[in-house]
mmCIF file of the N, C-alpha and C atoms, coordinates in Angstrom:
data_MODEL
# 
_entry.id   MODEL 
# 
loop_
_atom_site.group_PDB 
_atom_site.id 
_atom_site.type_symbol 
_atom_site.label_atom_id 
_atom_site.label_alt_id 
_atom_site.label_comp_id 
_atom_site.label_asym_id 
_atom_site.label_entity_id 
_atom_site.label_seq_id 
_atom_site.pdbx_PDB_ins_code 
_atom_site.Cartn_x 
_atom_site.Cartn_y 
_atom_site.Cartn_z 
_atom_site.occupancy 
_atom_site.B_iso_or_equiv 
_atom_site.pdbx_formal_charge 
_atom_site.auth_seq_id 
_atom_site.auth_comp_id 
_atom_site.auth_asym_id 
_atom_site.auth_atom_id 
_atom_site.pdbx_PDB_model_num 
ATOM 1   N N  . UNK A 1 1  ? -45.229 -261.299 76.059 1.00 0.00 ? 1  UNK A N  1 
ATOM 2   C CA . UNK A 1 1  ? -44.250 -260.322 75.676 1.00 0.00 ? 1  UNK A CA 1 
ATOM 3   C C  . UNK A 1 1  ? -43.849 -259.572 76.944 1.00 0.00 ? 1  UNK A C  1 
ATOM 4   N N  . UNK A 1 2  ? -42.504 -259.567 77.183 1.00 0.00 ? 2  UNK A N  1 
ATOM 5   C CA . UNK A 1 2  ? -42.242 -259.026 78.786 1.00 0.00 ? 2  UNK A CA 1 
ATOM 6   C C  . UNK A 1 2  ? -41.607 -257.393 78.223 1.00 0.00 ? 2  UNK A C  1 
ATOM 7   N N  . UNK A 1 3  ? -41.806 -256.454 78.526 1.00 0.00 ? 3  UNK A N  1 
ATOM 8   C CA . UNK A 1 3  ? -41.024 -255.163 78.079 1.00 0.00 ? 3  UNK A CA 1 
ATOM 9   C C  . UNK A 1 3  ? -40.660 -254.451 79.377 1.00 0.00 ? 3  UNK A C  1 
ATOM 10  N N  . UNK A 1 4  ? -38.803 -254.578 79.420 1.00 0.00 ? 4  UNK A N  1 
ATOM 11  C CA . UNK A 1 4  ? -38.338 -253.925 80.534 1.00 0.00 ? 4  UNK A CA 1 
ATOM 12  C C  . UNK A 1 4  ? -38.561 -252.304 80.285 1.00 0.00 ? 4  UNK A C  1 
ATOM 13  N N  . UNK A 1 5  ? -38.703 -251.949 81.309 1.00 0.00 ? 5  UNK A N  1 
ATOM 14  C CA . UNK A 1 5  ? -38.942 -250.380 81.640 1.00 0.00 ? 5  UNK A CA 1 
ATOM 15  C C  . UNK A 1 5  ? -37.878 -249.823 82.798 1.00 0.00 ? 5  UNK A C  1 
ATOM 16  N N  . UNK A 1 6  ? -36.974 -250.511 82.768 1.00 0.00 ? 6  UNK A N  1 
ATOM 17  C CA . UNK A 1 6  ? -36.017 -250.373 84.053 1.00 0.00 ? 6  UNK A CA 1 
ATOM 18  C C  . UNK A 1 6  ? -35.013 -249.287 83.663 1.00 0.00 ? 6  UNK A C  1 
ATOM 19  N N  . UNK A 1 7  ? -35.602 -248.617 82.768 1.00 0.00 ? 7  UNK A N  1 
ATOM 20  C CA . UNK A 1 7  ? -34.339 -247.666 82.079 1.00 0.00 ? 7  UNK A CA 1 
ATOM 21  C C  . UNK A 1 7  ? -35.057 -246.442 81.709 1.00 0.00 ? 7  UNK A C  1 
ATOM 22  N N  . UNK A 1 8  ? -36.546 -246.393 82.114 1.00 0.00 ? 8  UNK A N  1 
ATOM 23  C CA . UNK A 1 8  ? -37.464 -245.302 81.676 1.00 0.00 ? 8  UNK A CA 1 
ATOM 24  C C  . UNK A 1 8  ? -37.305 -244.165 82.530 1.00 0.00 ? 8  UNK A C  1 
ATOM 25  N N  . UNK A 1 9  ? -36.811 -242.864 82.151 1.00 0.00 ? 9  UNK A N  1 
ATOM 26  C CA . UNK A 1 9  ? -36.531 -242.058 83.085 1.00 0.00 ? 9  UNK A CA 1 
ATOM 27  C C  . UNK A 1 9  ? -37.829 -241.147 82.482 1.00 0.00 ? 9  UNK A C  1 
ATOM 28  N N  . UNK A 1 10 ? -38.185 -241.392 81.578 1.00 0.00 ? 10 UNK A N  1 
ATOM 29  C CA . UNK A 1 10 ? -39.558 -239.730 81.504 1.00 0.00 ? 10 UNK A CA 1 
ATOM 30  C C  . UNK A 1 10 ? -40.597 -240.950 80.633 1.00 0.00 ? 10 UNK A C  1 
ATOM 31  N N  . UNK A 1 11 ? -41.999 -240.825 80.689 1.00 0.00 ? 11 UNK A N  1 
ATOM 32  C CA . UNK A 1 11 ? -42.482 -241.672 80.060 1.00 0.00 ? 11 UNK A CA 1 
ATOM 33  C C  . UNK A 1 11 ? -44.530 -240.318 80.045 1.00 0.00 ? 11 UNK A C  1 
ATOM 34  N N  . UNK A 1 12 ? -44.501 -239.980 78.916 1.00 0.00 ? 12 UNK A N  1 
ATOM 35  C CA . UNK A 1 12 ? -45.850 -239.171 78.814 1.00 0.00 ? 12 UNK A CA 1 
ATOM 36  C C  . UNK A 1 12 ? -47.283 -240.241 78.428 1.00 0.00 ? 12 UNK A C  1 
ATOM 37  N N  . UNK A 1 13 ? -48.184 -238.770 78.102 1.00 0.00 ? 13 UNK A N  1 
ATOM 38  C CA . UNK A 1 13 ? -49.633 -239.784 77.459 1.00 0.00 ? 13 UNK A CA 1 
ATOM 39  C C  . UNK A 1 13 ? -48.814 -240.669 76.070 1.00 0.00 ? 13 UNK A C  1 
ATOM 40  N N  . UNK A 1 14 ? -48.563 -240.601 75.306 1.00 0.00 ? 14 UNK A N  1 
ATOM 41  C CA . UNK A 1 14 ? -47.569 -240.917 74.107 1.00 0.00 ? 14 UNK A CA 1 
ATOM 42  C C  . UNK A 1 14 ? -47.333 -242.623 74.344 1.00 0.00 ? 14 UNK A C  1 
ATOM 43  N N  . UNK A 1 15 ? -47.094 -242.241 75.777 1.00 0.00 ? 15 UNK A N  1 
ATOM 44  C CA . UNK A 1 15 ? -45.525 -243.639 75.932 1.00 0.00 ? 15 UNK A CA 1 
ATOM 45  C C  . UNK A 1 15 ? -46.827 -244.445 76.281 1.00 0.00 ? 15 UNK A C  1 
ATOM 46  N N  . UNK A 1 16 ? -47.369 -244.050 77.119 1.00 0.00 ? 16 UNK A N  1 
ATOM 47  C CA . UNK A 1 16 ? -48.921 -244.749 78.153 1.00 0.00 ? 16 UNK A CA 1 
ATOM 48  C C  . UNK A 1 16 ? -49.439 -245.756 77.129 1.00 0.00 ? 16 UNK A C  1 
ATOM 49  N N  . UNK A 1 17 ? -50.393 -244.452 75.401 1.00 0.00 ? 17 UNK A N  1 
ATOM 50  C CA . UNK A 1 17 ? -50.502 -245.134 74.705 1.00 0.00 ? 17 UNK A CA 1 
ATOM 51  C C  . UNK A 1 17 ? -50.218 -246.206 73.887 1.00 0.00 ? 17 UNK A C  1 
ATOM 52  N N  . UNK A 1 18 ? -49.006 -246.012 74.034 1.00 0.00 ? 18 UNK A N  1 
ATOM 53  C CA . UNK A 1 18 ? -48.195 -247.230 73.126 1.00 0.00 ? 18 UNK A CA 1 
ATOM 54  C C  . UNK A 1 18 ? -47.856 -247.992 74.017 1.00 0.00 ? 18 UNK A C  1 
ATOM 55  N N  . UNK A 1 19 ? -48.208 -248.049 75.086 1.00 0.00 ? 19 UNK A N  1 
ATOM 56  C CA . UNK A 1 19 ? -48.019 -249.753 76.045 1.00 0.00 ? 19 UNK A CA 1 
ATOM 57  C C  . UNK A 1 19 ? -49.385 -249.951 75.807 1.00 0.00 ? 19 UNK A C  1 
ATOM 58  N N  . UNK A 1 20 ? -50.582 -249.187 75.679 1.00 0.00 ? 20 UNK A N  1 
ATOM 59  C CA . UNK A 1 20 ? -52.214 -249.840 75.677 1.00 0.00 ? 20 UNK A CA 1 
ATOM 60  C C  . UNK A 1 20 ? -52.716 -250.443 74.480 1.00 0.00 ? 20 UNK A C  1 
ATOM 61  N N  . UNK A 1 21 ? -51.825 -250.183 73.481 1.00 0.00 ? 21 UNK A N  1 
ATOM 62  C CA . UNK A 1 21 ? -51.815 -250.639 72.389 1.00 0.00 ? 21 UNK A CA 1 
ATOM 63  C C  . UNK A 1 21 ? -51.025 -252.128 72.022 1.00 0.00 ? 21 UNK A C  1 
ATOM 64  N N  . UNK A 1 22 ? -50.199 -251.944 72.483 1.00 0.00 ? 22 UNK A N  1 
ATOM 65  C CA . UNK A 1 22 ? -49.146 -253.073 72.479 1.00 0.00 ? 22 UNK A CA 1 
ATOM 66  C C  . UNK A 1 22 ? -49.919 -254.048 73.353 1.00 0.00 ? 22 UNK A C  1 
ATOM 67  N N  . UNK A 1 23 ? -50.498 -253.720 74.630 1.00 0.00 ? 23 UNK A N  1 
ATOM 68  C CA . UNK A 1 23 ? -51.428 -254.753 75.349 1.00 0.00 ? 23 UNK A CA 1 
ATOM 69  C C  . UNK A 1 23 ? -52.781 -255.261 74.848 1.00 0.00 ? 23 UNK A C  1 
ATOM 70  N N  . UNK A 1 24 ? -53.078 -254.238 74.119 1.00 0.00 ? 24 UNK A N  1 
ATOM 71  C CA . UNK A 1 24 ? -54.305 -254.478 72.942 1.00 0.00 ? 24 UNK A CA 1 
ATOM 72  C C  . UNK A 1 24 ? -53.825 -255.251 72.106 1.00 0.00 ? 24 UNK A C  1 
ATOM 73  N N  . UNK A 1 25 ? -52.763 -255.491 71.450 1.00 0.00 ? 25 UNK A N  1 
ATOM 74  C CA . UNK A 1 25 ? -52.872 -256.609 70.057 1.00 0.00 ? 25 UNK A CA 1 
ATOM 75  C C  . UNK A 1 25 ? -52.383 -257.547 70.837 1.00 0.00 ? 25 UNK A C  1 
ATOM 76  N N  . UNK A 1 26 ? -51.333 -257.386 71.761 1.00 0.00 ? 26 UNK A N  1 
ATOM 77  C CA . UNK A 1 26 ? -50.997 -258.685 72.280 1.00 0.00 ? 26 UNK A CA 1 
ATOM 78  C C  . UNK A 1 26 ? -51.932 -259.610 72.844 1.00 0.00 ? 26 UNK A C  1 
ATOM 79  N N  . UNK A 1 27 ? -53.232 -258.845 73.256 1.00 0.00 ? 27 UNK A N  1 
ATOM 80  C CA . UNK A 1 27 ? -54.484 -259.608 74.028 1.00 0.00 ? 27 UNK A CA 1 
ATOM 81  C C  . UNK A 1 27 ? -55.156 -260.340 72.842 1.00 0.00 ? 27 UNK A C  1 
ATOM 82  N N  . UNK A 1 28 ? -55.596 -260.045 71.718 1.00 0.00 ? 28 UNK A N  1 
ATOM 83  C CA . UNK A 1 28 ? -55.924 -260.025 70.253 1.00 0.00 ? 28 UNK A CA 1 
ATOM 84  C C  . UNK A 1 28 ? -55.401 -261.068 69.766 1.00 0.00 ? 28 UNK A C  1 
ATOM 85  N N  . UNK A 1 29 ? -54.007 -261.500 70.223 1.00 0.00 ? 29 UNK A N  1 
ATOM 86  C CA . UNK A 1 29 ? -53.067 -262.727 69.845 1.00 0.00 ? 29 UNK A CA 1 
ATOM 87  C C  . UNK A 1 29 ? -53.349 -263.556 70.651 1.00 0.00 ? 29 UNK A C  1 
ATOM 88  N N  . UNK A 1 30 ? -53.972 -263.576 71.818 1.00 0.00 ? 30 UNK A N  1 
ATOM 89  C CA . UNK A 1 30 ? -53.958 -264.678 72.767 1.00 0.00 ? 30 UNK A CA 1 
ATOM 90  C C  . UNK A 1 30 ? -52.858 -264.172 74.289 1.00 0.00 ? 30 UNK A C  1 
ATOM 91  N N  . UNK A 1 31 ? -51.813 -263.495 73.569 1.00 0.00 ? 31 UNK A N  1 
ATOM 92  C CA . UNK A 1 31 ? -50.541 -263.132 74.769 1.00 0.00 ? 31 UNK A CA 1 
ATOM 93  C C  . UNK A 1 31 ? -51.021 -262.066 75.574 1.00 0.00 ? 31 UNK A C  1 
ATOM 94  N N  . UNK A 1 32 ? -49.906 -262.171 76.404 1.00 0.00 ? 32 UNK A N  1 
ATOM 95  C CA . UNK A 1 32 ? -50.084 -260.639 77.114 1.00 0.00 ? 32 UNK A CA 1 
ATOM 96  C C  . UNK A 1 32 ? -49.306 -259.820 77.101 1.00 0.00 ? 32 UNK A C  1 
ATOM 97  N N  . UNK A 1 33 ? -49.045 -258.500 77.436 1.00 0.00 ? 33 UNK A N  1 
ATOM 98  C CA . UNK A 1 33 ? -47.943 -257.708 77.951 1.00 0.00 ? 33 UNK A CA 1 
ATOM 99  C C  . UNK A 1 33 ? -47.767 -257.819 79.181 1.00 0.00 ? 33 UNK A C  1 
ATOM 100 N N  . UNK A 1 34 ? -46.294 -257.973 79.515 1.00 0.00 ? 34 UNK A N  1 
ATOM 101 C CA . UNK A 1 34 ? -45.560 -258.270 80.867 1.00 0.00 ? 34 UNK A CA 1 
ATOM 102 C C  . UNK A 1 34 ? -44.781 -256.966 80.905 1.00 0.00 ? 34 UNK A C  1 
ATOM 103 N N  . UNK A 1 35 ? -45.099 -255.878 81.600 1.00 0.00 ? 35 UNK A N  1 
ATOM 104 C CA . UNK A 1 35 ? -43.982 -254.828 82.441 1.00 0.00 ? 35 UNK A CA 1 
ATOM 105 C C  . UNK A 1 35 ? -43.400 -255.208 83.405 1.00 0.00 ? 35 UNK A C  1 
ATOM 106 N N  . UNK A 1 36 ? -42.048 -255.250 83.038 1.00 0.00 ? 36 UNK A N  1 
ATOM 107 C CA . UNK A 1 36 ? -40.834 -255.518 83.812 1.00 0.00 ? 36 UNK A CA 1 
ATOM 108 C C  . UNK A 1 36 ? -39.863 -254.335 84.168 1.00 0.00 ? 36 UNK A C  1 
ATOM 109 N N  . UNK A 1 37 ? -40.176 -254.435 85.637 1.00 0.00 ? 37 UNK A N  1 
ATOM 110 C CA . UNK A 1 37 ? -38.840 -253.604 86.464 1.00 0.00 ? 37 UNK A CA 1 
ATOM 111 C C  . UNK A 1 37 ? -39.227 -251.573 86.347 1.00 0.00 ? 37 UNK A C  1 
ATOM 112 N N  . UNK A 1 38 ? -40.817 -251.382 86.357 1.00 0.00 ? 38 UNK A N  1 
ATOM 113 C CA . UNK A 1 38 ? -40.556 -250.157 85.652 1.00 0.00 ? 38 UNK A CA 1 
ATOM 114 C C  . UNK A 1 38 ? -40.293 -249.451 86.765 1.00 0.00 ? 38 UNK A C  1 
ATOM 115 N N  . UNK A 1 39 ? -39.586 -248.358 86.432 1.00 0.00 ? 39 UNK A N  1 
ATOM 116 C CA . UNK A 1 39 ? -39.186 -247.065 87.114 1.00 0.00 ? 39 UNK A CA 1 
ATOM 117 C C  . UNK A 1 39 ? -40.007 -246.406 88.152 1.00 0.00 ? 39 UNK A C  1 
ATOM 118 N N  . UNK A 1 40 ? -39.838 -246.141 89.063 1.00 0.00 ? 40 UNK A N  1 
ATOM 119 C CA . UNK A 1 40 ? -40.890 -245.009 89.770 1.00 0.00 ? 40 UNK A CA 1 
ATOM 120 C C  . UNK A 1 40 ? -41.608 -243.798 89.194 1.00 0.00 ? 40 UNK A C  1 
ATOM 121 N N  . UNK A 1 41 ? -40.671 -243.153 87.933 1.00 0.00 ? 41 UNK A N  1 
ATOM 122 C CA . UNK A 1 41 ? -41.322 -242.340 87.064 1.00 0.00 ? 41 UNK A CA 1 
ATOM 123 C C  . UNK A 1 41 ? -42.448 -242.845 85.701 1.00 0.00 ? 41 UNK A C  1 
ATOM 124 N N  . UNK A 1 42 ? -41.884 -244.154 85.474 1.00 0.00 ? 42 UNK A N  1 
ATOM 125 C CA . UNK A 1 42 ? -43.093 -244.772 85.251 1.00 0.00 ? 42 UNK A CA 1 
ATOM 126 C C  . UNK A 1 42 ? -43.970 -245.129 85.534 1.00 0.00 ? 42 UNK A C  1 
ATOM 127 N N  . UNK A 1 43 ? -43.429 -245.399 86.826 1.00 0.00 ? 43 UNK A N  1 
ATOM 128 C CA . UNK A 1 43 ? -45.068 -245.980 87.530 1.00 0.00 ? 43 UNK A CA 1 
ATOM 129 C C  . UNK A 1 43 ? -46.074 -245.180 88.000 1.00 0.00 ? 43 UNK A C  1 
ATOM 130 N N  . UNK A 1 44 ? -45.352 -243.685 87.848 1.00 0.00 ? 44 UNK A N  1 
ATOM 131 C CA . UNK A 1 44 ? -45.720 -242.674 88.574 1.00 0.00 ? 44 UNK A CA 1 
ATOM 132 C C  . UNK A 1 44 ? -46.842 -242.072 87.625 1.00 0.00 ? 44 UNK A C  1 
ATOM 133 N N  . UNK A 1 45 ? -46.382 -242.758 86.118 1.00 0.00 ? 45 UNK A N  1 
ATOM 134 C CA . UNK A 1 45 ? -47.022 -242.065 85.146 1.00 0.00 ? 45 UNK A CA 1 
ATOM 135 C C  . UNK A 1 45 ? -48.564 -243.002 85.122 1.00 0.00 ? 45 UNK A C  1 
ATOM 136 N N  . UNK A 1 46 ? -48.099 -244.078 85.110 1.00 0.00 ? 46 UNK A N  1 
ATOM 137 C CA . UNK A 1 46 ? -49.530 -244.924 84.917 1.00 0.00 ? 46 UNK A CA 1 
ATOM 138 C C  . UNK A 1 46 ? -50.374 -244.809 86.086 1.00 0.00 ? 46 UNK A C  1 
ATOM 139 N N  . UNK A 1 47 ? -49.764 -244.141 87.354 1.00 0.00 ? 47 UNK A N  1 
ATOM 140 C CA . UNK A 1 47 ? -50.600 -244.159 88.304 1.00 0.00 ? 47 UNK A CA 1 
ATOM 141 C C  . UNK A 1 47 ? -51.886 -243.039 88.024 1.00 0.00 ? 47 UNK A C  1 
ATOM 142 N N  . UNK A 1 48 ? -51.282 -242.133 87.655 1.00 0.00 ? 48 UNK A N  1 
ATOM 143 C CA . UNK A 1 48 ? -51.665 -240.835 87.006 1.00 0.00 ? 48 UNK A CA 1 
ATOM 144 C C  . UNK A 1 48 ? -53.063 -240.395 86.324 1.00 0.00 ? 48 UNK A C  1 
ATOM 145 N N  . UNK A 1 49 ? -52.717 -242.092 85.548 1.00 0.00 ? 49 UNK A N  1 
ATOM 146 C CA . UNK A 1 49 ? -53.161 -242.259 84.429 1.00 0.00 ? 49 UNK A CA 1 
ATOM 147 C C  . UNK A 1 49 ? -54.148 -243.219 84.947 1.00 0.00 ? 49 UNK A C  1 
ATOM 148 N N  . UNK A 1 50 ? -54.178 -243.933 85.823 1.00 0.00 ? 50 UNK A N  1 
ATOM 149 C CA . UNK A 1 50 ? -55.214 -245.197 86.552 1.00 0.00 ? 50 UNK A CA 1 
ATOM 150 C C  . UNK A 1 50 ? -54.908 -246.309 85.708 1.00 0.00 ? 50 UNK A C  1 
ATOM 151 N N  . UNK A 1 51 ? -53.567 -246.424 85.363 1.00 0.00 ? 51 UNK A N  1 
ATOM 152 C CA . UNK A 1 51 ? -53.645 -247.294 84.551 1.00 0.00 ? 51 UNK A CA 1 
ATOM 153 C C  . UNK A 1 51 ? -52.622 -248.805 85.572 1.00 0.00 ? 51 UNK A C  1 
ATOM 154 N N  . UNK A 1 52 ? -52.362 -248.427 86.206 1.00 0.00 ? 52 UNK A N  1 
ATOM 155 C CA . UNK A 1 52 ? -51.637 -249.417 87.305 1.00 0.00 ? 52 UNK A CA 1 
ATOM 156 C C  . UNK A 1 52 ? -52.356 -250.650 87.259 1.00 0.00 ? 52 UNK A C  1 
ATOM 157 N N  . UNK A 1 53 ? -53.760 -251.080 87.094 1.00 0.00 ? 53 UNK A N  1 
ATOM 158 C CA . UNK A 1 53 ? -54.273 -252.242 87.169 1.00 0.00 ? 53 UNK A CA 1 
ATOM 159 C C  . UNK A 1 53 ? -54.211 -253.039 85.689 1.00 0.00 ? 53 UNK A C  1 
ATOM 160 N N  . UNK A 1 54 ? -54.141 -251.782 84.704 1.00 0.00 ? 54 UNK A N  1 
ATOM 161 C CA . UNK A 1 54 ? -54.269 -252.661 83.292 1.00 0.00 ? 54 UNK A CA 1 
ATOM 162 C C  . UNK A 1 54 ? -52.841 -253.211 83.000 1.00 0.00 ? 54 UNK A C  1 
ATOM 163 N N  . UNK A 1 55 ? -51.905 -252.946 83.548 1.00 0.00 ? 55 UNK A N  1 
ATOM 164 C CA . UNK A 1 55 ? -50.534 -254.050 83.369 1.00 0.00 ? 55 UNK A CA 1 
ATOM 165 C C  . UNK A 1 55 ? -50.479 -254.821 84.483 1.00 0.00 ? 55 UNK A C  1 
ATOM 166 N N  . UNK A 1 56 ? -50.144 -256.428 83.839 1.00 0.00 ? 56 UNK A N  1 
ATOM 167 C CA . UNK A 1 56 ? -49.320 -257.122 84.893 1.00 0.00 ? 56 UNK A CA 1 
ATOM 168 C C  . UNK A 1 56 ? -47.785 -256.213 85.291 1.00 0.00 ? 56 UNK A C  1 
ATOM 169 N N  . UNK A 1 57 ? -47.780 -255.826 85.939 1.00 0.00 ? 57 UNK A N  1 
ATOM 170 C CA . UNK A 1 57 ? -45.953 -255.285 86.404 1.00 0.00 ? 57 UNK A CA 1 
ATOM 171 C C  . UNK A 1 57 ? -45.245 -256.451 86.938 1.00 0.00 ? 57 UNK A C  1 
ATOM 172 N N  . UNK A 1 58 ? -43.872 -256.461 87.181 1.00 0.00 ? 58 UNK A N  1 
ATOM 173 C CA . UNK A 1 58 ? -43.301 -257.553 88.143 1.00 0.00 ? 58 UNK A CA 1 
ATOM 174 C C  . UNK A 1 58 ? -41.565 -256.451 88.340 1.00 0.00 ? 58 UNK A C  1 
ATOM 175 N N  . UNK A 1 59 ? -41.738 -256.844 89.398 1.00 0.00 ? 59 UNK A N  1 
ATOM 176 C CA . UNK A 1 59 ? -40.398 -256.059 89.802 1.00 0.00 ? 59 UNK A CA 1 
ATOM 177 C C  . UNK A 1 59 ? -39.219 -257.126 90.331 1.00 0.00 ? 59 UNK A C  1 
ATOM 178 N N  . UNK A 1 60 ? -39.614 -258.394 90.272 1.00 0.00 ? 60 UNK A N  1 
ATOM 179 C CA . UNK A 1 60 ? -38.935 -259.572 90.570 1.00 0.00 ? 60 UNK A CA 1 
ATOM 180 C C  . UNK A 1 60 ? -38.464 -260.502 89.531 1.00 0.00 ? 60 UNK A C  1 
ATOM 181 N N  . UNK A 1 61 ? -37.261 -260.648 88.592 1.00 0.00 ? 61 UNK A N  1 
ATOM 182 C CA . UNK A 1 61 ? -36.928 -262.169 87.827 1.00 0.00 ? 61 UNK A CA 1 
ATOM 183 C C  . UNK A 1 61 ? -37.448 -263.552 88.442 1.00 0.00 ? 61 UNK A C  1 
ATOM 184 N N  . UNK A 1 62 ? -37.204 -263.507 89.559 1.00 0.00 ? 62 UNK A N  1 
ATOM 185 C CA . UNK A 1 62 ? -38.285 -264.846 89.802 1.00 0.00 ? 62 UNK A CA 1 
ATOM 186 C C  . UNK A 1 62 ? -39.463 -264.890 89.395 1.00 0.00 ? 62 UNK A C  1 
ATOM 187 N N  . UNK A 1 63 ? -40.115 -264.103 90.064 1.00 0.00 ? 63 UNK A N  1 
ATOM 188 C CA . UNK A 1 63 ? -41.632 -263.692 89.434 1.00 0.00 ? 63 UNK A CA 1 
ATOM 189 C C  . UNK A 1 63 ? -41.704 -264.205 88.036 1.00 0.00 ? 63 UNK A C  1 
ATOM 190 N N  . UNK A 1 64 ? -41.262 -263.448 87.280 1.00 0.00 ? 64 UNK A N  1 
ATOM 191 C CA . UNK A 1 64 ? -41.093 -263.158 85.639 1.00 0.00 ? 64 UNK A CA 1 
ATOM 192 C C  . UNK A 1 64 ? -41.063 -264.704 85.321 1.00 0.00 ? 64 UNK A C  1 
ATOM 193 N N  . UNK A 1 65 ? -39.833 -265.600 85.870 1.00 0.00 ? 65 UNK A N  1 
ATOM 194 C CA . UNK A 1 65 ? -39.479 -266.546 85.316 1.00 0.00 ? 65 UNK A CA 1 
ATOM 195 C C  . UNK A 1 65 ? -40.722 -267.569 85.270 1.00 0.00 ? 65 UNK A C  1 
ATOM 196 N N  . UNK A 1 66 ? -41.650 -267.365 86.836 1.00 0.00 ? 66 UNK A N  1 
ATOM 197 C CA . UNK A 1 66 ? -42.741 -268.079 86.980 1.00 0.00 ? 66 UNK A CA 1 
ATOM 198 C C  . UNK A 1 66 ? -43.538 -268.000 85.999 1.00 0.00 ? 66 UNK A C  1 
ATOM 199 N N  . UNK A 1 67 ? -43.606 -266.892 85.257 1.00 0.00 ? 67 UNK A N  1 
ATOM 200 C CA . UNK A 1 67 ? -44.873 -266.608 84.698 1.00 0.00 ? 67 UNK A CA 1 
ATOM 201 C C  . UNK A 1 67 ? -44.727 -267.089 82.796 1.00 0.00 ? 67 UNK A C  1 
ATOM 202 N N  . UNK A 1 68 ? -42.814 -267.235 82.539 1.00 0.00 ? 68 UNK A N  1 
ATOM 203 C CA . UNK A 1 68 ? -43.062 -267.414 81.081 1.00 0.00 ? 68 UNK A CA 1 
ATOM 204 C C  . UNK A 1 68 ? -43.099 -268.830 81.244 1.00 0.00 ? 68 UNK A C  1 
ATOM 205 N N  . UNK A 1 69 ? -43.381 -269.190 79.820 1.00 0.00 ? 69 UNK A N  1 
ATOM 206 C CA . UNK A 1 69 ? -43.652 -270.264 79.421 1.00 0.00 ? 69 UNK A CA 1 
ATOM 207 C C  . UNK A 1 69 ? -42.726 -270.984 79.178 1.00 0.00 ? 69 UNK A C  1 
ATOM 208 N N  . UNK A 1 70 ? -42.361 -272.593 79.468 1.00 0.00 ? 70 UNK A N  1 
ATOM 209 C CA . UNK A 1 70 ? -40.683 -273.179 79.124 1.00 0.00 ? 70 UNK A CA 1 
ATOM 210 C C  . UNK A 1 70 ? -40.200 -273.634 78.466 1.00 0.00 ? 70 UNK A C  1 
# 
């Protein structure tokens, strides 16, 4: 599951949770969560938060493209 964030201008504990959750069932399914393109204020938030290692991020469509499935 790839979820762009390239449009996130404010993102709190709230928003944090509901990506750790969303990465929680998606892990649960077998998938993952893919953050795509997030914001500096996002990133700023998960940094915050120490959460920078628990998402794959990708700030590249190539990247991205490598990684889905065809």
């Amino acid at each position: 599951m790839v979820l762009d964030l390239g449009a996130v201008s404010f993102m709190d504990s709230s928003g944090l949770g509901t990506l750790v959750a969303a990465s929680t069932k998606a892990r649960s399914m077998g998938r993952r969560l893919l953050l795509y393109r997030p914001t500096p204020e996002a990133v700023h938030t998960m940094e915050t938060a120490q959460l920078t290692g628990f998402f794959p991020i990708l700030d590249d469509e190539e990247d991205l493209l490598a990684l889905l499935p065809d």
